[in-house]
Structure formats: structure tokens, C-alpha cells
N, CA, C and O atoms as a GROMACS GRO file, in nm:
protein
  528
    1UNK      N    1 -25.481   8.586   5.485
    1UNK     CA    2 -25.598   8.579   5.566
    1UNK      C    3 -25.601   8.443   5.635
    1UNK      O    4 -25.590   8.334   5.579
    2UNK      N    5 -25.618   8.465   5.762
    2UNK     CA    6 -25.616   8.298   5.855
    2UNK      C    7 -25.724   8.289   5.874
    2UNK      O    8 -25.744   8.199   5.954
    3UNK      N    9 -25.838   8.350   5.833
    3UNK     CA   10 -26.012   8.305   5.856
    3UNK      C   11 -26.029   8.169   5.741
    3UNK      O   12 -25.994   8.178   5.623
    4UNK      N   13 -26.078   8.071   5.792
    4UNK     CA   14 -26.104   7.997   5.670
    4UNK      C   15 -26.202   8.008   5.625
    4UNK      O   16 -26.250   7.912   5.565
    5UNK      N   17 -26.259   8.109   5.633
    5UNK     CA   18 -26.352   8.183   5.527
    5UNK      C   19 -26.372   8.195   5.427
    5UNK      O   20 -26.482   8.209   5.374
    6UNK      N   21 -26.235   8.190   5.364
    6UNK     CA   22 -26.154   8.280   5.266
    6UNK      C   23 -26.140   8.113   5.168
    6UNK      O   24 -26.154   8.138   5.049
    7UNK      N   25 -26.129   8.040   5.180
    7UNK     CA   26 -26.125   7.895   5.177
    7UNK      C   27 -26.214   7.837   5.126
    7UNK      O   28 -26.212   7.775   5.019
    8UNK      N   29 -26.321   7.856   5.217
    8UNK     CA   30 -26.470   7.824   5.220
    8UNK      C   31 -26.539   7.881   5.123
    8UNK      O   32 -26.642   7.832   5.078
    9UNK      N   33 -26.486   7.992   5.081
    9UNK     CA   34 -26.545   8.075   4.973
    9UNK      C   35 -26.519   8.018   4.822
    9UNK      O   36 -26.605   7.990   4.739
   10UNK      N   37 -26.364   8.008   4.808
   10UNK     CA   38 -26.352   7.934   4.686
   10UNK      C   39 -26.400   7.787   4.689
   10UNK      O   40 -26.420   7.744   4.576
   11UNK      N   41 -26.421   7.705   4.780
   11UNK     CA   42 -26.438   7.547   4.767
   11UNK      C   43 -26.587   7.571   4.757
   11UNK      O   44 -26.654   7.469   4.771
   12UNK      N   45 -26.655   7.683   4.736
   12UNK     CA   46 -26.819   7.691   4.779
   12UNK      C   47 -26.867   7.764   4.605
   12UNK      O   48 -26.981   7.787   4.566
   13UNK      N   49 -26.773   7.780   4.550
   13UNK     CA   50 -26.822   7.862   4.422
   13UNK      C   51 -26.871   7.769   4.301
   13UNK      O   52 -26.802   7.673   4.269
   14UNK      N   53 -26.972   7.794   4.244
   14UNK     CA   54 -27.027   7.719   4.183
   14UNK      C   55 -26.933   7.692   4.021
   14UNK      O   56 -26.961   7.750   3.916
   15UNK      N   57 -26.793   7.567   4.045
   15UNK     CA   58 -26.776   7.599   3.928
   15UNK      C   59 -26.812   7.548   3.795
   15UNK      O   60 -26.709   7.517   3.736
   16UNK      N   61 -26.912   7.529   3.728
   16UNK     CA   62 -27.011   7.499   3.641
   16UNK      C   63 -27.033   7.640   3.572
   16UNK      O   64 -26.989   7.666   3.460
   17UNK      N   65 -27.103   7.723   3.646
   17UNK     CA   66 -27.127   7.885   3.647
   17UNK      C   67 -27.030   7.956   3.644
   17UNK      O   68 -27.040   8.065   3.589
   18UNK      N   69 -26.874   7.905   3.719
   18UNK     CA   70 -26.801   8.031   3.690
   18UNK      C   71 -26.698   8.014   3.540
   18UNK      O   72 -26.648   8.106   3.474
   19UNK      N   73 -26.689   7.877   3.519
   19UNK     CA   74 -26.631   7.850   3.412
   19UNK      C   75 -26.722   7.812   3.266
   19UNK      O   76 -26.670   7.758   3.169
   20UNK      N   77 -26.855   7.849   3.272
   20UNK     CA   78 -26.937   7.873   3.159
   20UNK      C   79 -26.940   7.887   3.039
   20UNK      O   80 -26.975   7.817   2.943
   21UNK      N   81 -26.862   8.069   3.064
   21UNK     CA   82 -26.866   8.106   2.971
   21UNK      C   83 -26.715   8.102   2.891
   21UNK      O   84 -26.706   8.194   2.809
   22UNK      N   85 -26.595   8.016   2.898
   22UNK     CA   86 -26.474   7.981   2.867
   22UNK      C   87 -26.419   7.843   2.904
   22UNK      O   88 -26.312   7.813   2.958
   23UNK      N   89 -26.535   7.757   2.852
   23UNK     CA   90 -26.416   7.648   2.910
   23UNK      C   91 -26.345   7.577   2.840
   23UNK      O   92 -26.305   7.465   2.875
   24UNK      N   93 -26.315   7.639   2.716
   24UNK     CA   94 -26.182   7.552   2.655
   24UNK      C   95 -26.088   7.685   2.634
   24UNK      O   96 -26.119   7.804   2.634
   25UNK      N   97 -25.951   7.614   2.616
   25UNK     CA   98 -25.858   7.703   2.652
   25UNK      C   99 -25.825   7.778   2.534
   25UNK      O  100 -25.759   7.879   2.559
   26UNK      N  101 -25.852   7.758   2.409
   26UNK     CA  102 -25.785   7.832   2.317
   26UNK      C  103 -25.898   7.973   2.338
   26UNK      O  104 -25.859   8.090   2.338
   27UNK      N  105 -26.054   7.927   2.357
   27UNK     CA  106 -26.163   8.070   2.349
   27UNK      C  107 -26.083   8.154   2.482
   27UNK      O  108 -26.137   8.264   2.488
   28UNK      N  109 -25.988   8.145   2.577
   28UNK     CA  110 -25.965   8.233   2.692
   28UNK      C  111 -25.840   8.336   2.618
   28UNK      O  112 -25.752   8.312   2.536
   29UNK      N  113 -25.876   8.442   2.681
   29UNK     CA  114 -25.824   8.560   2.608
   29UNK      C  115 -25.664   8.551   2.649
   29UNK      O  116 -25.585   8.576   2.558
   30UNK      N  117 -25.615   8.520   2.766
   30UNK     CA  118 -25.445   8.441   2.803
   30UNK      C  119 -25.381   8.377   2.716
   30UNK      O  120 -25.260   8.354   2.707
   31UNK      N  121 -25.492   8.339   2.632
   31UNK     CA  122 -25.432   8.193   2.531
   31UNK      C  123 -25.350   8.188   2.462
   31UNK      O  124 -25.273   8.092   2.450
   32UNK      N  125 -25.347   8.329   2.375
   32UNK     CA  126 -25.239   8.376   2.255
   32UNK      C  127 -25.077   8.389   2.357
   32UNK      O  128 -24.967   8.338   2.338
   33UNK      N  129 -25.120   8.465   2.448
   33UNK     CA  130 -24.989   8.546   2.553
   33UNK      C  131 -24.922   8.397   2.624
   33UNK      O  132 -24.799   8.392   2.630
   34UNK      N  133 -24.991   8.293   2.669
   34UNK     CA  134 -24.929   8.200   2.708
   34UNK      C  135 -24.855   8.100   2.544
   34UNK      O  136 -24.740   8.066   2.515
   35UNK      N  137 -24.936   8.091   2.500
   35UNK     CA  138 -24.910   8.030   2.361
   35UNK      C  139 -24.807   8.050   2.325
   35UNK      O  140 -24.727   7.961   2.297
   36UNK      N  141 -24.776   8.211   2.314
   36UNK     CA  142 -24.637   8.233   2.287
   36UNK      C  143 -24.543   8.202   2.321
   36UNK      O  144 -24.457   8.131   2.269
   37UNK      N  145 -24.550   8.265   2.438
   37UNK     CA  146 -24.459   8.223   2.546
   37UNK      C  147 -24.444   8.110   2.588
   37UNK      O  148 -24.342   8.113   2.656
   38UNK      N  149 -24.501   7.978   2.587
   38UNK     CA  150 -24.412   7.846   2.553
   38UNK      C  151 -24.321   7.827   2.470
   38UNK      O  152 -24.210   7.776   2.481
   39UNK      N  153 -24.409   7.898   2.335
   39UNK     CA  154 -24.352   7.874   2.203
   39UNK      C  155 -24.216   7.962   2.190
   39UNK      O  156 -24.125   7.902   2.132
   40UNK      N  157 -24.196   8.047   2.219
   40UNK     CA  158 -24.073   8.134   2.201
   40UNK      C  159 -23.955   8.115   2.317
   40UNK      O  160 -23.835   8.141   2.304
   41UNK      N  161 -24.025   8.063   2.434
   41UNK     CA  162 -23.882   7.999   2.552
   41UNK      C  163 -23.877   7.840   2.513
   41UNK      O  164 -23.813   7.785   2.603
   42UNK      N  165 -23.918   7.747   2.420
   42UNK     CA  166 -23.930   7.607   2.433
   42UNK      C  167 -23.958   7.514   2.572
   42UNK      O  168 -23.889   7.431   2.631
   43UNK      N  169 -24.105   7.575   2.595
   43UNK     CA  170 -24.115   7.485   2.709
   43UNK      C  171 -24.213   7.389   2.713
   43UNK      O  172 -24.257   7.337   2.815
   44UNK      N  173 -24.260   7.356   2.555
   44UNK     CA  174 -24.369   7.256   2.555
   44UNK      C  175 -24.323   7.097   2.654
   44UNK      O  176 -24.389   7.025   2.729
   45UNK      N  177 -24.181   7.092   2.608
   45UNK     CA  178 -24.140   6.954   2.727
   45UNK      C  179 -24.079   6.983   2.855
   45UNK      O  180 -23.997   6.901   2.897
   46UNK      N  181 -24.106   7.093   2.928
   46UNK     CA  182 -24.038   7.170   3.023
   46UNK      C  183 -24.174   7.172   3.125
   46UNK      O  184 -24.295   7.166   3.106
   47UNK      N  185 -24.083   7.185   3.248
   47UNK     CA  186 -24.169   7.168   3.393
   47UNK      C  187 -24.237   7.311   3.445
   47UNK      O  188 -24.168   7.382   3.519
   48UNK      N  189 -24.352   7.349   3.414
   48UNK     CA  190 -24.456   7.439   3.393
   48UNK      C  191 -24.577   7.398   3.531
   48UNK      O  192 -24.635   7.289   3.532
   49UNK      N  193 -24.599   7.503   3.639
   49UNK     CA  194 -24.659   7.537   3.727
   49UNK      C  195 -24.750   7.661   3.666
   49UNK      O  196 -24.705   7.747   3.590
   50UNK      N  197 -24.908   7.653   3.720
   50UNK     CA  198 -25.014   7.744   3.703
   50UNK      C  199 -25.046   7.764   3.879
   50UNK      O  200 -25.065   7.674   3.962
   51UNK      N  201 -25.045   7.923   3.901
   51UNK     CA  202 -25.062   7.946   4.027
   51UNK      C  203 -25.201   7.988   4.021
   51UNK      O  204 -25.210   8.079   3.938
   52UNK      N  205 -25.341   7.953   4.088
   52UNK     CA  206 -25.460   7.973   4.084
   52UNK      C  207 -25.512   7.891   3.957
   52UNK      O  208 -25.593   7.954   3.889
   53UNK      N  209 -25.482   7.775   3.917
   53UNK     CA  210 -25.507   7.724   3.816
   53UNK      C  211 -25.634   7.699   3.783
   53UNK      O  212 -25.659   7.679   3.664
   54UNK      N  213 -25.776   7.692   3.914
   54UNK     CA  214 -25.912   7.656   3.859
   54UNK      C  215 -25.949   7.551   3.802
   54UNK      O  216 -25.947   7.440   3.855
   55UNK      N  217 -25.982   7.574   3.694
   55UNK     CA  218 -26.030   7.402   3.644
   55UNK      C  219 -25.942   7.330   3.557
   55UNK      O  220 -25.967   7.222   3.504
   56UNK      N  221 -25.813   7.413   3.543
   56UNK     CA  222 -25.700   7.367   3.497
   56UNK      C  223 -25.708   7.389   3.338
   56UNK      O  224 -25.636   7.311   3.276
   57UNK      N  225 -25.773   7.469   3.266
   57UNK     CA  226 -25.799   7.469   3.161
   57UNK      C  227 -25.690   7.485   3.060
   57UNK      O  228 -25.706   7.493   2.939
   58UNK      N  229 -25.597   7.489   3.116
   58UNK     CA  230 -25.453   7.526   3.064
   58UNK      C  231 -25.356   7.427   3.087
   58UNK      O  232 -25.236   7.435   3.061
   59UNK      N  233 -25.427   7.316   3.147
   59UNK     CA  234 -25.349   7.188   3.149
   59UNK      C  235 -25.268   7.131   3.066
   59UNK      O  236 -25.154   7.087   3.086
   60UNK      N  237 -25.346   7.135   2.953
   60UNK     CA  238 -25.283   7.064   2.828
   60UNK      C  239 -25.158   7.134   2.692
   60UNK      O  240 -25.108   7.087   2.590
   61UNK      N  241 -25.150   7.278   2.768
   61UNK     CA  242 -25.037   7.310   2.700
   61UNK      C  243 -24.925   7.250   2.681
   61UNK      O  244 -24.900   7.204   2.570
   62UNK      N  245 -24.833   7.237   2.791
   62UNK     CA  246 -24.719   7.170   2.798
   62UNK      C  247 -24.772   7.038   2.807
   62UNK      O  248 -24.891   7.014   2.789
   63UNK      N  249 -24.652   6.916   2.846
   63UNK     CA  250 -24.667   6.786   2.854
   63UNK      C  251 -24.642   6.784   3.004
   63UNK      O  252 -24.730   6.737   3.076
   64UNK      N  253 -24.515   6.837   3.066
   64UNK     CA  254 -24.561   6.834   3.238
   64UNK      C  255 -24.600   6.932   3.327
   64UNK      O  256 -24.534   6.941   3.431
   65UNK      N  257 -24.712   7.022   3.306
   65UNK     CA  258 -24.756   7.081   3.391
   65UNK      C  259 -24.835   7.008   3.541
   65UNK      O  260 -24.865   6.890   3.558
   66UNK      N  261 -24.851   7.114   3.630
   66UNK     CA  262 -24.912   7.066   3.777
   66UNK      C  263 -25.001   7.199   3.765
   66UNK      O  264 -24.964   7.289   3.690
   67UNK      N  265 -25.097   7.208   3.827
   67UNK     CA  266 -25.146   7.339   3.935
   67UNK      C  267 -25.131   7.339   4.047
   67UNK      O  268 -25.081   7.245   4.109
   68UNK      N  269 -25.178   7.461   4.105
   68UNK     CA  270 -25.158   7.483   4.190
   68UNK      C  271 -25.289   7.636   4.253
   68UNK      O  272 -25.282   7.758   4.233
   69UNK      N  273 -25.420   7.531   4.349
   69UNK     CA  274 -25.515   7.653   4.388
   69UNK      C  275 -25.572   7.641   4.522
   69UNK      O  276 -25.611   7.530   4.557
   70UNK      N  277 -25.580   7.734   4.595
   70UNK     CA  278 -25.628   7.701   4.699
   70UNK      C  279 -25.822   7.586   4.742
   70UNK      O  280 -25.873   7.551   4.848
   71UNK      N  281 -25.847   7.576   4.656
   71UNK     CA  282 -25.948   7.510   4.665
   71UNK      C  283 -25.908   7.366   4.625
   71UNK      O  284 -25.829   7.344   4.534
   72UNK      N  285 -25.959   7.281   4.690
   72UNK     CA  286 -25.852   7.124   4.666
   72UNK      C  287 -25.990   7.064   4.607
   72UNK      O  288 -25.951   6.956   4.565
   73UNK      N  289 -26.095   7.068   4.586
   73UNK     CA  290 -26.239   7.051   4.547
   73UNK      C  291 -26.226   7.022   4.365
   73UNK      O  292 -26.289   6.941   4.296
   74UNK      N  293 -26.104   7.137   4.318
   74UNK     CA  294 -26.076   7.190   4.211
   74UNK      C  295 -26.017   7.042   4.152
   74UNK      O  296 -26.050   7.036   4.034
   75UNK      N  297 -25.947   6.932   4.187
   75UNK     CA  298 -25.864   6.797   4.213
   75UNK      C  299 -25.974   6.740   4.064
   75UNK      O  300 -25.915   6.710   3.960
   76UNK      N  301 -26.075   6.734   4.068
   76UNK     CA  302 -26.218   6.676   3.998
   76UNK      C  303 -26.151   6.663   3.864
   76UNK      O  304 -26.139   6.555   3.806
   77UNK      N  305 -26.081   6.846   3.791
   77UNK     CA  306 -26.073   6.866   3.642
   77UNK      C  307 -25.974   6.846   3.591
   77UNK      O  308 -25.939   6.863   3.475
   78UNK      N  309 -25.908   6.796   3.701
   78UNK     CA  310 -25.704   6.784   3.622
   78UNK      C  311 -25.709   6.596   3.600
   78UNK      O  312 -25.769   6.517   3.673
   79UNK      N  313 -25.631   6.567   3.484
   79UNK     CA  314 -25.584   6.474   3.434
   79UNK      C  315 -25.424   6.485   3.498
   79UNK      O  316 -25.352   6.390   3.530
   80UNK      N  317 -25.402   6.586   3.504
   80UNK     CA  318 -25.275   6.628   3.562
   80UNK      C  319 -25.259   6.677   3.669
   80UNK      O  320 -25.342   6.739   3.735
   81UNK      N  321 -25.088   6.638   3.712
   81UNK     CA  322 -25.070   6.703   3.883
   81UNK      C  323 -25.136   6.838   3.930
   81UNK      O  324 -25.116   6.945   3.874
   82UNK      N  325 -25.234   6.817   4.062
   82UNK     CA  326 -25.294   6.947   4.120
   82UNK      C  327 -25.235   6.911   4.262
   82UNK      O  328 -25.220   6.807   4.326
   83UNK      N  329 -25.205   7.063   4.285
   83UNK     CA  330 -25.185   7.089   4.482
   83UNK      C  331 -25.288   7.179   4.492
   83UNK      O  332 -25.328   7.269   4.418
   84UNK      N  333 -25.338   7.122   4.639
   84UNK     CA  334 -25.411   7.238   4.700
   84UNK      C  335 -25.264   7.303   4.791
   84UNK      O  336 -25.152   7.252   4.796
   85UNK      N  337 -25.307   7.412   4.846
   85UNK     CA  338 -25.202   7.542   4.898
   85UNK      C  339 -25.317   7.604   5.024
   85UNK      O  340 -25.431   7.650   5.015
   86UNK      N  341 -25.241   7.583   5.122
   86UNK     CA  342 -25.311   7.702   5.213
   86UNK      C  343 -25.253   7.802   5.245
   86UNK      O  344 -25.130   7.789   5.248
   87UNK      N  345 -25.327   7.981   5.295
   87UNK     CA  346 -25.325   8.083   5.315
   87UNK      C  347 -25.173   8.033   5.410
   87UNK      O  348 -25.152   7.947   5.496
   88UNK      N  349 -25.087   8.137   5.341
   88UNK     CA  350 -24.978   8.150   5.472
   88UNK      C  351 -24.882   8.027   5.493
   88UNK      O  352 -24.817   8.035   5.598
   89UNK      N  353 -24.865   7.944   5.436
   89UNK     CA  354 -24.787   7.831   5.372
   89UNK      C  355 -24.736   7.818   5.238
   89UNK      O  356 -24.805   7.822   5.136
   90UNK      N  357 -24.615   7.802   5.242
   90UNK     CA  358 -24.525   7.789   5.168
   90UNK      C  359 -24.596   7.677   5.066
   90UNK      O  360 -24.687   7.600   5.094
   91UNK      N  361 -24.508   7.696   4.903
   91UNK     CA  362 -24.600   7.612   4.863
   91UNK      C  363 -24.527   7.447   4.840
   91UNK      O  364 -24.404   7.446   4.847
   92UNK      N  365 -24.582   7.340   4.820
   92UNK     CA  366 -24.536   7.188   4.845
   92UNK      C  367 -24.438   7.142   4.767
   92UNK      O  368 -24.438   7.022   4.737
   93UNK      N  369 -24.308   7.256   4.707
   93UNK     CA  370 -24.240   7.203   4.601
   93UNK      C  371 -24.117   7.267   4.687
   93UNK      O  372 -24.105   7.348   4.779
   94UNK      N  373 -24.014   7.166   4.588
   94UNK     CA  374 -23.850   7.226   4.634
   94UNK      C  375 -23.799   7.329   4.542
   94UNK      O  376 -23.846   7.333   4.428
   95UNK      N  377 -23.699   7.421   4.582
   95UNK     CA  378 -23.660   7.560   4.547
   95UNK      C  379 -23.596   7.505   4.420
   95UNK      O  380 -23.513   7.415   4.407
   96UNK      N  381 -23.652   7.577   4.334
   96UNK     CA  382 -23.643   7.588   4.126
   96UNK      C  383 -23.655   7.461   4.091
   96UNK      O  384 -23.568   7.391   4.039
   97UNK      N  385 -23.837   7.413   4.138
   97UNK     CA  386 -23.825   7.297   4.072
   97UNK      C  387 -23.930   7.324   3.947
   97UNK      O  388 -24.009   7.231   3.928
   98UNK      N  389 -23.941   7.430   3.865
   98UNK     CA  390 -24.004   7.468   3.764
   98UNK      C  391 -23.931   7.571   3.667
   98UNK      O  392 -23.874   7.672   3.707
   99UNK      N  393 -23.939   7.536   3.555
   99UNK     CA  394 -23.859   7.610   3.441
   99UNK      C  395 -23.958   7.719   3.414
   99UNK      O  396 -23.909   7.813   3.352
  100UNK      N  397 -24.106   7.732   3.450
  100UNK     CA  398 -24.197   7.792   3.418
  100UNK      C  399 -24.292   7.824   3.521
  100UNK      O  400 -24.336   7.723   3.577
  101UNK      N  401 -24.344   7.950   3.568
  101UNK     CA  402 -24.452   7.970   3.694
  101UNK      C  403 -24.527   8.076   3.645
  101UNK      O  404 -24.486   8.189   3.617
  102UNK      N  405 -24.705   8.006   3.630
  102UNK     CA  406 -24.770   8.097   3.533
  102UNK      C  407 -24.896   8.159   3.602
  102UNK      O  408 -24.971   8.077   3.654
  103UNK      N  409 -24.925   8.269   3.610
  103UNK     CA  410 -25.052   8.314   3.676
  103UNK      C  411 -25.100   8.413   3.599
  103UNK      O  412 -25.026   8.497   3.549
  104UNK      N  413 -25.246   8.411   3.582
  104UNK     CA  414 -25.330   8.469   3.489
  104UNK      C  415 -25.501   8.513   3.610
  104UNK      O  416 -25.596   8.444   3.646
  105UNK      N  417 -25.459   8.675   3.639
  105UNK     CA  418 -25.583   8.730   3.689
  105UNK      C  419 -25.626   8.638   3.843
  105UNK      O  420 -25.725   8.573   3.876
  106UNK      N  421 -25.512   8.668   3.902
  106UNK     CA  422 -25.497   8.557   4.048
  106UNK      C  423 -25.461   8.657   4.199
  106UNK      O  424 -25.507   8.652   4.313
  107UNK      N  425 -25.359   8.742   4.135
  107UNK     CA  426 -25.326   8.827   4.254
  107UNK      C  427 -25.408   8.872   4.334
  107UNK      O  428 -25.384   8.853   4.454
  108UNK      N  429 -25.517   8.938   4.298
  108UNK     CA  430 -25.627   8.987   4.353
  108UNK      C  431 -25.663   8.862   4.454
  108UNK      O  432 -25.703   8.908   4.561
  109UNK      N  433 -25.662   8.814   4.454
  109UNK     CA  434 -25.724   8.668   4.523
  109UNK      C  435 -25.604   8.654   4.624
  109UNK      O  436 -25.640   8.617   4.736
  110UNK      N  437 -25.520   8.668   4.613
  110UNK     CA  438 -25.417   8.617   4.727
  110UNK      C  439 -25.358   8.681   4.883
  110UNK      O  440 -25.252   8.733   4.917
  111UNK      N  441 -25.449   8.656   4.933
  111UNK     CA  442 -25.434   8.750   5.026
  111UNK      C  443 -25.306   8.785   5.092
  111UNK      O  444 -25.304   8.882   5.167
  112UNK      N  445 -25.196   8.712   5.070
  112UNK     CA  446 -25.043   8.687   5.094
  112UNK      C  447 -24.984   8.726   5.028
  112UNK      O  448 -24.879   8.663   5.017
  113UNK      N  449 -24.995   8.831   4.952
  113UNK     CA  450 -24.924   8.873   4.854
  113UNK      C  451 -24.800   8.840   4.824
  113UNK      O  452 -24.770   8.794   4.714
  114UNK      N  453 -24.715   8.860   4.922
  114UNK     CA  454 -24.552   8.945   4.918
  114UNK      C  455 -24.493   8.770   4.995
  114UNK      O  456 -24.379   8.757   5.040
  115UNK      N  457 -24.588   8.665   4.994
  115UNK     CA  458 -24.534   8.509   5.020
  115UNK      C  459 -24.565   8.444   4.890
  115UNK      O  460 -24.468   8.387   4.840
  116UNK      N  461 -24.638   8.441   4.844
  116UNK     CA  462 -24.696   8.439   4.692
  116UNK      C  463 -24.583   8.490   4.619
  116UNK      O  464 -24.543   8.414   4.531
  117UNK      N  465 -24.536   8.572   4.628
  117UNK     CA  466 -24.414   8.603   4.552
  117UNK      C  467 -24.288   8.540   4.516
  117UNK      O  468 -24.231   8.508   4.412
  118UNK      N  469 -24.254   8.532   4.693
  118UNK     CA  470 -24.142   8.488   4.714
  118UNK      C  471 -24.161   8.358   4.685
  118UNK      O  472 -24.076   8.304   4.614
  119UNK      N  473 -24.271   8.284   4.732
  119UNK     CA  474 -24.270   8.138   4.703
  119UNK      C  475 -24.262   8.120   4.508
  119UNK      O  476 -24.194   8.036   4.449
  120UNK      N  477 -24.320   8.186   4.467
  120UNK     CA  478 -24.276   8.171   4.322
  120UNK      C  479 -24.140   8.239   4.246
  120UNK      O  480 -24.092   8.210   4.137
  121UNK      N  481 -24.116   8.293   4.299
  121UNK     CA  482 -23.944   8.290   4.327
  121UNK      C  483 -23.829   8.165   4.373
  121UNK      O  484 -23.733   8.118   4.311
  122UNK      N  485 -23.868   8.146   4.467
  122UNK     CA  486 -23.817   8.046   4.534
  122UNK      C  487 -23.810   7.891   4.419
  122UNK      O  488 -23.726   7.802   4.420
  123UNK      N  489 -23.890   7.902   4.360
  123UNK     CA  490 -23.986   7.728   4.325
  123UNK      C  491 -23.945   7.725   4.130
  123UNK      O  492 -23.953   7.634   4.047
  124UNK      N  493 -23.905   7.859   4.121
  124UNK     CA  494 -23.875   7.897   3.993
  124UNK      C  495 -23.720   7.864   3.973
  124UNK      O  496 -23.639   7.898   4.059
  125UNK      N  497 -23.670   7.775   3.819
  125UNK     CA  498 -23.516   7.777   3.809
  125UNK      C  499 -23.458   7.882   3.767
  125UNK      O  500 -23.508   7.943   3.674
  126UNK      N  501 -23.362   7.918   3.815
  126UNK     CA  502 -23.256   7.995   3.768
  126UNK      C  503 -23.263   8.049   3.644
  126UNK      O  504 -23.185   7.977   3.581
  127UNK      N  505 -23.317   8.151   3.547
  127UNK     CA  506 -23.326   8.145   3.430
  127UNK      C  507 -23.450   8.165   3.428
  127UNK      O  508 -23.481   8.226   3.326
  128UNK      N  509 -23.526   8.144   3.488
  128UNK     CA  510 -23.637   8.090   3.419
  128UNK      C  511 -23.689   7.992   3.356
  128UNK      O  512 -23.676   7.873   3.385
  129UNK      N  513 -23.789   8.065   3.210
  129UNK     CA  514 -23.778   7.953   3.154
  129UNK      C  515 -23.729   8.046   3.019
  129UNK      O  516 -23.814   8.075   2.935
  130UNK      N  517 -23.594   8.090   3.005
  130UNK     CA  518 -23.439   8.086   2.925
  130UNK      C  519 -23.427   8.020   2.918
  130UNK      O  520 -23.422   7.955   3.023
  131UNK      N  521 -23.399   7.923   2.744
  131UNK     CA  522 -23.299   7.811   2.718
  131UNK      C  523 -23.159   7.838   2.768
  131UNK      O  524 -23.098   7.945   2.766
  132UNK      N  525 -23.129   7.748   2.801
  132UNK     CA  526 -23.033   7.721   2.809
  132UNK      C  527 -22.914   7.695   2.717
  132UNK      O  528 -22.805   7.662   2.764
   0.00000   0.00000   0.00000
């Protein structure tokens, strides 16, 4: 969507109210499914991206995570690296510079679907996040 509407909408949402009722990360229902999945690929010291990250509540899993959300407003809750991202732009990293690319209940939101993809394709290493 090229209306910055769409923009305006997330930088305009009250987040106090939308993050209320979950704001620590172990009470979010993702928690166990990501948990694991650090724990079973070893990526607690591994380079870990959150796509729609919000208030970053998932920051503190790994040791180098970033986010990554279209609202740059969002900058406030991270102790850690945040990008804002706009509609229809590629996102600000070089190709597989993450062992890990995590999104939780985001798609719906992206109006770019099928660039959203590829860009997390693109930005993802080889493997994944497979030990090596």
C-alpha cells in the first residue's frame, strides 16, 4: 500500500492499550514456540531479526537481536537494534545477514506480501538457523 495511511495508522495506535494485556514475554502465547526454537537450533548467541517486532517484547531472548516494524515511533521500547521499514522497500540489511528471521501474527499487516517474503529470504543465511 503507497497511501501513508497505512503508516499513520500504526504510528497512531495507542501502544499502552495495545500491549496491556501481555507485556512481558514469557505471559505471550509465541513464547514456548520461540523458546524452543532458539533452544533446539543454538541461537541464543546467533544474529536473530523480529519482523513486526512492536514493542520488542522479545528482545531479550537472544543476545543479538534487532527489529524490525513499520512504525519508527516503536524506537522508545528497544534497548536493542530497531529499523523502521517502509511499504514497498526492501529491507536495510545485506543478503543472509541473519541466522534467524522471526515473525509472530504480522502477515496480515503487510500489505506487500510476496516482498516481505522475498526480503526475508534474501536477509536470511544459508541454512538458516541449522548449526552448522
Amino acid at each position: 500500500m503507497k497511501d501513508k495511511n497505512y503508516k499513520n495508522f500504526y504510528d497512531n495506535i495507542d501502544r499502552d492499550q495495545e500491549y496491556a494485556s501481555c507485556k512481558n514475554a514469557e505471559e505471550h502465547p509465541f513464547w514456548p514456540v520461540l523458546k524452543a526454537t532458539i533452544e533446539t537450533y543454538g541461537l541464543k548467541n546467533k544474529k536473530v531479526l523480529e519482523i513486526g517486532s512492536g514493542n520488542g517484547r522479545f528482545q531479550d531472548i537472544v543476545d543479538d537481536y534487532s527489529g524490525l516494524d513499520i512504525s519508527e515511533d516503536l524506537q522508545r521500547f528497544y534497548h536493542k537494534p530497531f529499523f523502521g521499514v517502509e511499504d514497498d522497500k526492501p529491507y536495510p540489511f545485506q543478503d543472509e545477514s541473519f541466522d534467524l528471521v522471526f515473525t509472530n501474527a504480522v502477515f496480515e499487516h503487510i500489505p506487500n506480501i510476496d516482498l516481505a517474503l522475498s526480503e526475508m529470504i534474501r536477509i536470511t543465511k544459508r541454512g538458516g538457523g541449522n548449526p552448522v
